[in-house]
C-alpha positions as CSV (number, residue, x, y, z in Angstrom):
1,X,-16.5,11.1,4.8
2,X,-18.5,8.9,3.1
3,X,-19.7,5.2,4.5
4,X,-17.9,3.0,2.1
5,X,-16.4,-0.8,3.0
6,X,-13.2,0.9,1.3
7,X,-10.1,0.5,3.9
8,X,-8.0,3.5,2.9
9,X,-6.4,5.0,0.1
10,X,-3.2,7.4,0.1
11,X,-1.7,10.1,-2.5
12,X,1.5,10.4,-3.4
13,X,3.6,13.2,-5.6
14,X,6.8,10.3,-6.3
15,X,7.9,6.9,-5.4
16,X,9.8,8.4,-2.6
17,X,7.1,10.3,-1.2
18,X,4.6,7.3,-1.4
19,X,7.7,5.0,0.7
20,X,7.8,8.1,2.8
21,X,4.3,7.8,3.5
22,X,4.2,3.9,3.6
23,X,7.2,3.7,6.2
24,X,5.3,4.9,9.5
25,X,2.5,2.8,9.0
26,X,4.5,-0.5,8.4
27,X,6.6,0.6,11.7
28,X,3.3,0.4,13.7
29,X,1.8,-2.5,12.4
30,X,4.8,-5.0,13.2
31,X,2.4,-7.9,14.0
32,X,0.7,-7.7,10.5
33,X,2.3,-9.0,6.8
34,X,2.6,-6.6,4.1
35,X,2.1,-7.2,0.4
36,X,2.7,-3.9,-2.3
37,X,1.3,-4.4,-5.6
38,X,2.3,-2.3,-7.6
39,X,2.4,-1.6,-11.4
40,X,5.9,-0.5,-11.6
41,X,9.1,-1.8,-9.7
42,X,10.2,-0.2,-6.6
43,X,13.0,-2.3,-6.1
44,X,15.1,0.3,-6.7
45,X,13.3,3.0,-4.7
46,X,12.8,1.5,-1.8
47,X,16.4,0.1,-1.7
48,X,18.0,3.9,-2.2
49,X,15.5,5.4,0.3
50,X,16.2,3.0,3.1
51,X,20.2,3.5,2.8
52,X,19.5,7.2,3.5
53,X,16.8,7.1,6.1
54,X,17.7,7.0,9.9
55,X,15.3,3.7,11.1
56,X,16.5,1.0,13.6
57,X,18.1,-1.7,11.5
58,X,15.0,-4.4,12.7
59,X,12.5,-2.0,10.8
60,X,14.9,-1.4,7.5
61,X,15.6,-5.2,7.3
62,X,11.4,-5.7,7.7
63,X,10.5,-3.5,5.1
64,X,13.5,-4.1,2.8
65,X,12.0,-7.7,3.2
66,X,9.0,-6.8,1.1
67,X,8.1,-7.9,-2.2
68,X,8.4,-4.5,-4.0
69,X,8.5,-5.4,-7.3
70,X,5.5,-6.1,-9.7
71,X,5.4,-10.0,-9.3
72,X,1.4,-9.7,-8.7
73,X,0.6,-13.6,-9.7
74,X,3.5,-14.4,-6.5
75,X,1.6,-11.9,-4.5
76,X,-1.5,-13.4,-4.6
77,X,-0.4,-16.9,-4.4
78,X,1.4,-15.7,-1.2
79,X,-1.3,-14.0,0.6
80,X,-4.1,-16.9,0.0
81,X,-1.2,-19.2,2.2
82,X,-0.9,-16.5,4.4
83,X,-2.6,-16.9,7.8
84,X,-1.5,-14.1,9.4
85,X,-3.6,-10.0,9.1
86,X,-2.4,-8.2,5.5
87,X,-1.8,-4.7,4.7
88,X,-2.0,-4.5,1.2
89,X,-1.1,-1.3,-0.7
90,X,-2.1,-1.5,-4.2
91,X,-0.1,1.2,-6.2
92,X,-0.7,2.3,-9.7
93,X,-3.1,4.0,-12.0
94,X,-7.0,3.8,-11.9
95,X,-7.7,0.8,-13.9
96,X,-4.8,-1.3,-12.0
97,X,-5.7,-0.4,-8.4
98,X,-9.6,-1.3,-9.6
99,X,-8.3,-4.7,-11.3
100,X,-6.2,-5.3,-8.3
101,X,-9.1,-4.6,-5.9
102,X,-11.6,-7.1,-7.6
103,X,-9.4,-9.5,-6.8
104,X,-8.2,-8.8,-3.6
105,X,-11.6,-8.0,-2.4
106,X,-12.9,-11.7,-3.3
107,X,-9.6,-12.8,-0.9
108,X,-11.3,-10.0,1.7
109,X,-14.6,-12.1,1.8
110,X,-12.5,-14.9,4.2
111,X,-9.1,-13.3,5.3
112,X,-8.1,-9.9,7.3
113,X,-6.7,-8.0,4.9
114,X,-7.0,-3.9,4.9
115,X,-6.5,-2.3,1.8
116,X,-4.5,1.0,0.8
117,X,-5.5,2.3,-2.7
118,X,-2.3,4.6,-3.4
119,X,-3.4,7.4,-6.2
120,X,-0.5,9.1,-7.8
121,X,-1.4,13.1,-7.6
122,X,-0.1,13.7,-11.4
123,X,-2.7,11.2,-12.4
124,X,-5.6,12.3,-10.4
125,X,-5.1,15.8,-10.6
126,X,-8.2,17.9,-9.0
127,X,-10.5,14.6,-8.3
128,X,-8.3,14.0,-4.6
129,X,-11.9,14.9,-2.4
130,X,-13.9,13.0,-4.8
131,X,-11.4,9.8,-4.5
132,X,-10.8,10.4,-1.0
133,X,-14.7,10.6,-0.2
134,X,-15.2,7.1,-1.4
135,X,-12.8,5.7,1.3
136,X,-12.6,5.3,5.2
137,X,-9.2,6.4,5.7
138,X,-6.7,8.5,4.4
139,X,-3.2,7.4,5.0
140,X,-0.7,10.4,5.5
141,X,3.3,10.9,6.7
142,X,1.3,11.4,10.1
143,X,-0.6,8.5,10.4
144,X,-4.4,7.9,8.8
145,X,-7.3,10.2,8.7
């Protein structure tokens, strides 16, 4: 892989599979706050895939705790009081995760925060190796890369 000050980034094929993805790396990183902007709502997904997963109730009530919905302007406002380490995934399409980034990479310059750049496959299409080149990581269901 390439040397890039990138974080991570992650593909996903749906919502579900992206919260599928997201849930095993939240689980091991109890001690650190996590912030998903996102371009569309999960509310709704994340809320129907934790009433049919099999987690210990501490974990569901964590991540059902999260700010899923696109409220970026409470997001950021949030994270600059913060004072605790951020996971941040940024979900949407190329131009949002980039606009997302700028910002979030100006908050970087003072405060732990990794980043996870979540591409949609349908949107990406064949350009996964090039994407995933530019990055540290790649987050998978099995942990990151």
């Amino acid at each position: 892989m390439a040397v890039t000050d990138k974080d991570a980034c992650a593909f996903y094929a749906s919502d579900y599979h992206l919260e599928m993805i997201m849930l095993p790396y939240i689980n091991e990183n109890k001690n650190k706050e996590v912030y998903v902007f996102t371009q569309n709502n999960l509310e709704e997904t994340i809320n129907h895939f934790m009433k049919n997963v099999n987690i210990n109730k501490e974990t569901k009530e964590r991540v059902l705790n999260i700010n899923w919905k696109n409220e970026d302007e409470n997001k950021y406002r949030t994270l600059l009081e913060d004072e605790n380490e951020s996971i941040i995934f940024v979900k949407g399409n190329g131009d949002y995760i980039k606009k997302v980034n700028k910002n979030l990479n100006q908050i970087k310059s003072y405060k732990n925060i990794e980043i996870i750049d979540c591409y949609s496959l349908d949107e990406v299409g064949s350009k996964t190796d090039d994407i995933r080149r530019s990055y540290r990581n790649v987050l998978m269901t099995n942990g990151k890369k």
